[in-house]
N, C-alpha and C positions, 0 to 999 in steps of 0.2 A: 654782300647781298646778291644773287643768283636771281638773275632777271628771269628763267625759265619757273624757279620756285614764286616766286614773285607774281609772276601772271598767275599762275596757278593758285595761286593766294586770291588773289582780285576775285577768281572766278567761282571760286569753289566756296570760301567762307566771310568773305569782306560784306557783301550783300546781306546776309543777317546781323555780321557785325553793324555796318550801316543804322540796319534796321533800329537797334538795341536806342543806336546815336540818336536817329530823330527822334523817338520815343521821348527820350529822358530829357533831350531838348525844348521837347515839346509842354513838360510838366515843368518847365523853369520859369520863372516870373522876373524877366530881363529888360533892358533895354538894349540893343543892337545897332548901330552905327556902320553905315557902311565907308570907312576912309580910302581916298584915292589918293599914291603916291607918284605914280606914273599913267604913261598914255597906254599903253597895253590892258589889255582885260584881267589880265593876270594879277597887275600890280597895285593890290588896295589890301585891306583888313578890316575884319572885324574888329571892333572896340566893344566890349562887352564892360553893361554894369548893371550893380543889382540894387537893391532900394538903401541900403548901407554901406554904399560908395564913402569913402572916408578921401582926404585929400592927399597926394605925395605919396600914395602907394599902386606899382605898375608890375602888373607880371605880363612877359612874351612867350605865347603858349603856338609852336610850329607842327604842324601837321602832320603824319608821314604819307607815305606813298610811292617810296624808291626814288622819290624827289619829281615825279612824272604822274603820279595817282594822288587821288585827296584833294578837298577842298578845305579851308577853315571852318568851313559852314557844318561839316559833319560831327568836326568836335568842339564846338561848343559848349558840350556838358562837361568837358575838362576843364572847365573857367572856373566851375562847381567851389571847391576846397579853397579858392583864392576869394573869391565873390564872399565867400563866407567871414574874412577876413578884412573887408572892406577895401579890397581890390580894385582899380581897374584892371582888365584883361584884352590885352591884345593878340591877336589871332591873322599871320601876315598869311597872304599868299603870293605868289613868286611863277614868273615864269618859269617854262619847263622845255625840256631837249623835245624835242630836235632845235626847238628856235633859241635856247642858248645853251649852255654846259654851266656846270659847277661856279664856272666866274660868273655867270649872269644868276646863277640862283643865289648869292653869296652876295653882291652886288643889289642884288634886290632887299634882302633881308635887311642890310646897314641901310637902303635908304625909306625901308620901314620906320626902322626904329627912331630914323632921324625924322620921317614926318610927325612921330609924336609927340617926343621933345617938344617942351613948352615950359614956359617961363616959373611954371608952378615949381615950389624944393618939393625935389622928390625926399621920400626919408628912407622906403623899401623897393626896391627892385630886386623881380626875380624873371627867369630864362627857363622853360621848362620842353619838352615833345616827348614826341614817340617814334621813333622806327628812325627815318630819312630827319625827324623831325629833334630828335634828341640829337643826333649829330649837328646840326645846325646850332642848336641850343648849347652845346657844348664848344661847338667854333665861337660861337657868341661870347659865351662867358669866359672864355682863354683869353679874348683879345679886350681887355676892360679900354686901352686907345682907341678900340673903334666908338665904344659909347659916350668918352667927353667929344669924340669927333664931330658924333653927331648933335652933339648939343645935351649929353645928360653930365648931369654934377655927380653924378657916382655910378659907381659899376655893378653888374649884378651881383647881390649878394647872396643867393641863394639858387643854385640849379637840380633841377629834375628832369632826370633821364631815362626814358623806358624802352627796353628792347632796343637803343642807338649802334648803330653801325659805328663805333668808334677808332674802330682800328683800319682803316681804309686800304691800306697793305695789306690785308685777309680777307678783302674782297675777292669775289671771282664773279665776270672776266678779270684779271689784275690789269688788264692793257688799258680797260674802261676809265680803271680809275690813277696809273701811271701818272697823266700828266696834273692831277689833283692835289702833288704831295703835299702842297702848302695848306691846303684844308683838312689835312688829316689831323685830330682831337689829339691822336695819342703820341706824333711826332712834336707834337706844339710844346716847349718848356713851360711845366707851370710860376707863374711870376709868385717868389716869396712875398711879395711886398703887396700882393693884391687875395688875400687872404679869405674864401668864403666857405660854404657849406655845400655837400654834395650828398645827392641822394637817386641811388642807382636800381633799378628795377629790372629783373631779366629773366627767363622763363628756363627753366633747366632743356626743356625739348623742345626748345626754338631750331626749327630748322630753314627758317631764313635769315637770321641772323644768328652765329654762336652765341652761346654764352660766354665765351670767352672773352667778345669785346668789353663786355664790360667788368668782367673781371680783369683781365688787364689794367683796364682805363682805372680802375679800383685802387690795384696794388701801385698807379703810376701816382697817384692821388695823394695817397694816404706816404710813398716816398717820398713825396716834396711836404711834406706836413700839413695838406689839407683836412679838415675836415671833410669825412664822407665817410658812406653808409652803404653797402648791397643789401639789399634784401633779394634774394636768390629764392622763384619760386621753382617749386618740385613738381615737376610731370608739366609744368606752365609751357603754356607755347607761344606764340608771335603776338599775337593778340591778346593774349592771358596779360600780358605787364600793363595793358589798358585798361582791362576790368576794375578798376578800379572809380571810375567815370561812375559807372553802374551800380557803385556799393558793393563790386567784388573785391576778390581777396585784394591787398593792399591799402584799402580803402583807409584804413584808420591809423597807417603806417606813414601816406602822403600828409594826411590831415594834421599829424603832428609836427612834420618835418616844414611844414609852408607855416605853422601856426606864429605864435610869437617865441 
């Protein structure tokens, strides 16, 4: 991810995307939770649910924003496809650099998950983001010991990934992200024994993330004998693997992949 592209994203086309976000949030019929896990501002989530909250089913839906931009609060129409399914939906936020690096964003996320663990059987867990946010989402779902760690009886079984910076070594600056390597998705071994579903999202003309990471992350997937999925959009750009929130292209492709 190219921090020069990246602001220039912020400034030029994120604000209508924005826009597009409260809109469709605004026509949701939710309830909203603000949970606090730490003493920082940063560190709380939204807990989203809709009037067909079923019990033991949890989805972690992570923001983007180059891990420095984004609030939960913007995507909250993401909760959308899982609500519909009798979800709960959690939506963490996390400190940001300068006041910590990669260990503190990472660190925050595990003790997300751990404040939501609760004594209820989960039966469905799933991990899903976009951008900054799907990398996270895919750190998440590699390590299934961070989640008995925290207190859940099973791991996630289902992740969704859009537009993810996955491959962290094809980062530029690469010095940025050097001292990161233990968070890198695509250097992680996937565990045979922890066996789930993947379903991957990426715009052919992203030009702040390749497509490549997740085609990568794809062929490293589908080597270890996961189940997973690209859907590879055509002329789609950085944003385009979101549109979906919206009832754009991928819409009906997410819908079946989170269903039963």
């Amino acid at each position: 991810m190219e921090f020069r592209r990246s602001l220039l994203l912020n400034a030029v086309t994120l604000p209508a995307y924005w826009k597009e976000c409260r809109l469709a949030r605004g026509k949701m019929t939710v309830s909203e939770e603000h949970l606090t896990y730490g003493k920082d501002r940063r560190q709380y989530a939204i807990v989203v649910r809709g009037a067909g909250c079923r019990p033991g089913r949890y989805a972690f839906y992570f923001h983007g924003g180059a891990w420095t931009f984004g609030r939960p609060e913007a995507f909250v129409p993401a909760a959308g496809p899982w609500l519909e399914q009798g979800y709960t939906v959690v939506l963490p936020s996390y400190r940001r650099p300068p006041v910590v690096g990669m260990h503190g964003i990472v660190a925050d996320c595990r003790a997300a998950i751990a404040a939501v663990a609760g004594p209820e059987t989960t039966t469905h867990l799933h991990v899903g983001g976009i951008s900054a946010g799907a990398h996270l989402a895919a750190l998440l779902a590699l390590r299934p010991t961070w989640w008995h760690a925290a207190g859940w009886a099973i791991a996630p079984q289902k992740a969704l990934l859009c537009a993810g910076p996955l491959v962290l070594a094809d980062l530029k600056p690469r010095a940025i992200f050097r001292p990161y390597a233990a968070y890198d998705p695509f250097g992680i071994p996937v565990g045979v024994a922890h066996r789930m579903q993947w379903q991957l999202l990426h715009g052919t003309d992203d030009a702040l993330v390749s497509h490549e990471h997740s085609r990568k992350f794809y062929d490293k997937l589908t080597a270890a004998g996961q189940v997973a999925n690209l859907m590879t959009l055509p002329g789609g750009t950085h944003l385009d693997s979101g549109r979906w929130m919206f009832g754009g292209v991928g819409e009906q492709r997410v819908k079946e992949f989170l269903g039963e």
